[in-house]
N, C-alpha and C positions, 0 to 999 in steps of 0.2 A: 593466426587465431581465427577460426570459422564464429564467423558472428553469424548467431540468428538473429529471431525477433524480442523484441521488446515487450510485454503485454501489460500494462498498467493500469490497475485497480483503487481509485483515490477515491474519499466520500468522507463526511462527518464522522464521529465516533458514533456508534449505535444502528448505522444505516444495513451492515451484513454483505460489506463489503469481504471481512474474514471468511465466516461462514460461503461465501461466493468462488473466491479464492482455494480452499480447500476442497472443496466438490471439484473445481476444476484442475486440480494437480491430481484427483482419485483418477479420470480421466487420463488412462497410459496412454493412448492415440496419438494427445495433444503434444505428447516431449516436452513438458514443462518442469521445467525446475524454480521453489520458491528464492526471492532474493532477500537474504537476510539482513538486514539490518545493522546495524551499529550501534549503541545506544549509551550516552552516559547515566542514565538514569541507574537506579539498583534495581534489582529483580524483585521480581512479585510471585511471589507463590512457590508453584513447581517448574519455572520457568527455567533452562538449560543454555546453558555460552556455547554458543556455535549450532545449536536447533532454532531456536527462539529469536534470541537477538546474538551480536556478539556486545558483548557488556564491557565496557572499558571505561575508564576515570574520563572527569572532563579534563583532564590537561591530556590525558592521552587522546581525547579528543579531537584537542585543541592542535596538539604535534602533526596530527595526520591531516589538517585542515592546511596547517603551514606547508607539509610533505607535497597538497594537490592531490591527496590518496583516496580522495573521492566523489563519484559522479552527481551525488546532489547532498547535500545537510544546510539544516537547519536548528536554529535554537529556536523548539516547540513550544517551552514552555521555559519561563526563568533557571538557568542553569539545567537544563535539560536539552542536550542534543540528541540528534535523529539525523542517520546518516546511509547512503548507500558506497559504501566498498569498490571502488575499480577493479581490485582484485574478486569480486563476487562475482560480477559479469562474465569477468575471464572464466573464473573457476566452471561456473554453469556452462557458458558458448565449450570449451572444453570438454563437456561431457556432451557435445552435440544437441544440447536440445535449447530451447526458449525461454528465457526470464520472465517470471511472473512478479510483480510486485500487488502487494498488500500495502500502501502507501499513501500521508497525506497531501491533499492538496496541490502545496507548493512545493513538494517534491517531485511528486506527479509531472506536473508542469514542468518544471525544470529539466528531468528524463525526455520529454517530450521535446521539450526546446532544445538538446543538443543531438537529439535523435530522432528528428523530425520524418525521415524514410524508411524507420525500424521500428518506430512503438503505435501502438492501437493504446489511444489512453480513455478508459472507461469511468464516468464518475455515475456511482451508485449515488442512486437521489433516493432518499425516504420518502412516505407517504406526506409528511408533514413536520416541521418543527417537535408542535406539541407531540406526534407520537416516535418523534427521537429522545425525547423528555422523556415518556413514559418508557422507554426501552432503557436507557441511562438507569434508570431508576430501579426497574424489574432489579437489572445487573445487583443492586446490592454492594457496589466495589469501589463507589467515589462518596466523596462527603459533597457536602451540600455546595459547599466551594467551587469544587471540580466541575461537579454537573455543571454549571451557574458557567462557567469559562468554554464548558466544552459545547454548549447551547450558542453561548456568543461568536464563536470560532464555526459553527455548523452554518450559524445563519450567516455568515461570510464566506464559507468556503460554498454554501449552494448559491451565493451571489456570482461565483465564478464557474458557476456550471458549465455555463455555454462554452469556453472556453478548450472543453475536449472534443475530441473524436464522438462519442455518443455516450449519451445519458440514458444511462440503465435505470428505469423505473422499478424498484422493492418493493411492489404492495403486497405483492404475497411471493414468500420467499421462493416456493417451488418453482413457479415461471421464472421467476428470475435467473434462477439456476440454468432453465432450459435454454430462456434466453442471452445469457453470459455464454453457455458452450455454443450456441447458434454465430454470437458474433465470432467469439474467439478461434472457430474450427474454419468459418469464411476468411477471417484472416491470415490464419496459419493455408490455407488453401487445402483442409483436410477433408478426405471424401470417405 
């Protein structure tokens, strides 16, 4: 199996961490390919099984957790697993190019920790608490609940900021962008 690199993208919900991610796969140079997910949750919207996430029950979940059939998961939120696929890494290193994750925190970390010489892990930092609150909020797509959890969950997961590779400052989304392909092109070693 030809392993490349790792490149991992971890931050709050609302930070554009997503939006980062997706400019940098527009980027053909780079040979990245996105790492999908696993998810027991249900879909939202116009969300697609094997684009999006792959969407499986929590006991199917649970099966693949017993199996060892994946490089990091977590239970996010009560009955809601989040998971990365062993066999996705393959699938991607397979197609010759680089993994990109879209990914929280402790997940993040975890890819990091068993792939300490292959990943660049990047945590997208916001400007601020209160204007991840306001971004949450713009979205329109959590109830007052969600927010209120996902605010609690932000301000512990930028408590473990220090803990990556480099902390990519959001204040204004376009540099960020420039500077996400700056790091990620220095560590792919692309000229």
């Amino acid at each position: 199996m030809n392993k490349g690199k790792l490149i991992v993208f971890s931050a709050p919900s609302g930070s554009g961490k997503t939006t980062i991610v997706r400019h940098l796969l527009e980027q053909k140079e780079l040979h990245l390919d996105f790492s999908i997910s696993a998810t027991s949750r249900p879909k939202r919207g116009e969300e697609i099984n094997g684009k999006d996430y792959y969407f499986i029950t929590a006991s199917e979940f649970q099966q693949k957790i017993a199996e060892n059939a994946f490089v990091e998961y977590e239970e996010v939120y009560k009955d809601n697993f989040y998971g990365t696929l062993k066999s996705e890494l393959d699938r991607i290193w397979a197609l010759g190019k680089h993994v990109i994750f879209d990914i929280d925190v402790i997940g993040g970390m975890s890819i990091k920790k068993q792939y300490p010489e292959q990943t660049l892990a990047v945590f997208v930092s916001p400007p601020s608490v209160e204007e991840l609150e306001r971004r949450l909020r713009f979205r329109q797509t959590e109830t007052e609940e969600k927010i209120q959890m996902r605010i609690a969950k932000a301000e512990r997961e930028i408590a473990s900021s220090g803990e990556f590779d480099v902390i990519l400052k959001n204040y204004d989304l376009e540099n960020a962008k420039n500077d996400a392909y700056e790091l990620v092109s220095n560590y792919l070693k692309i000229s």
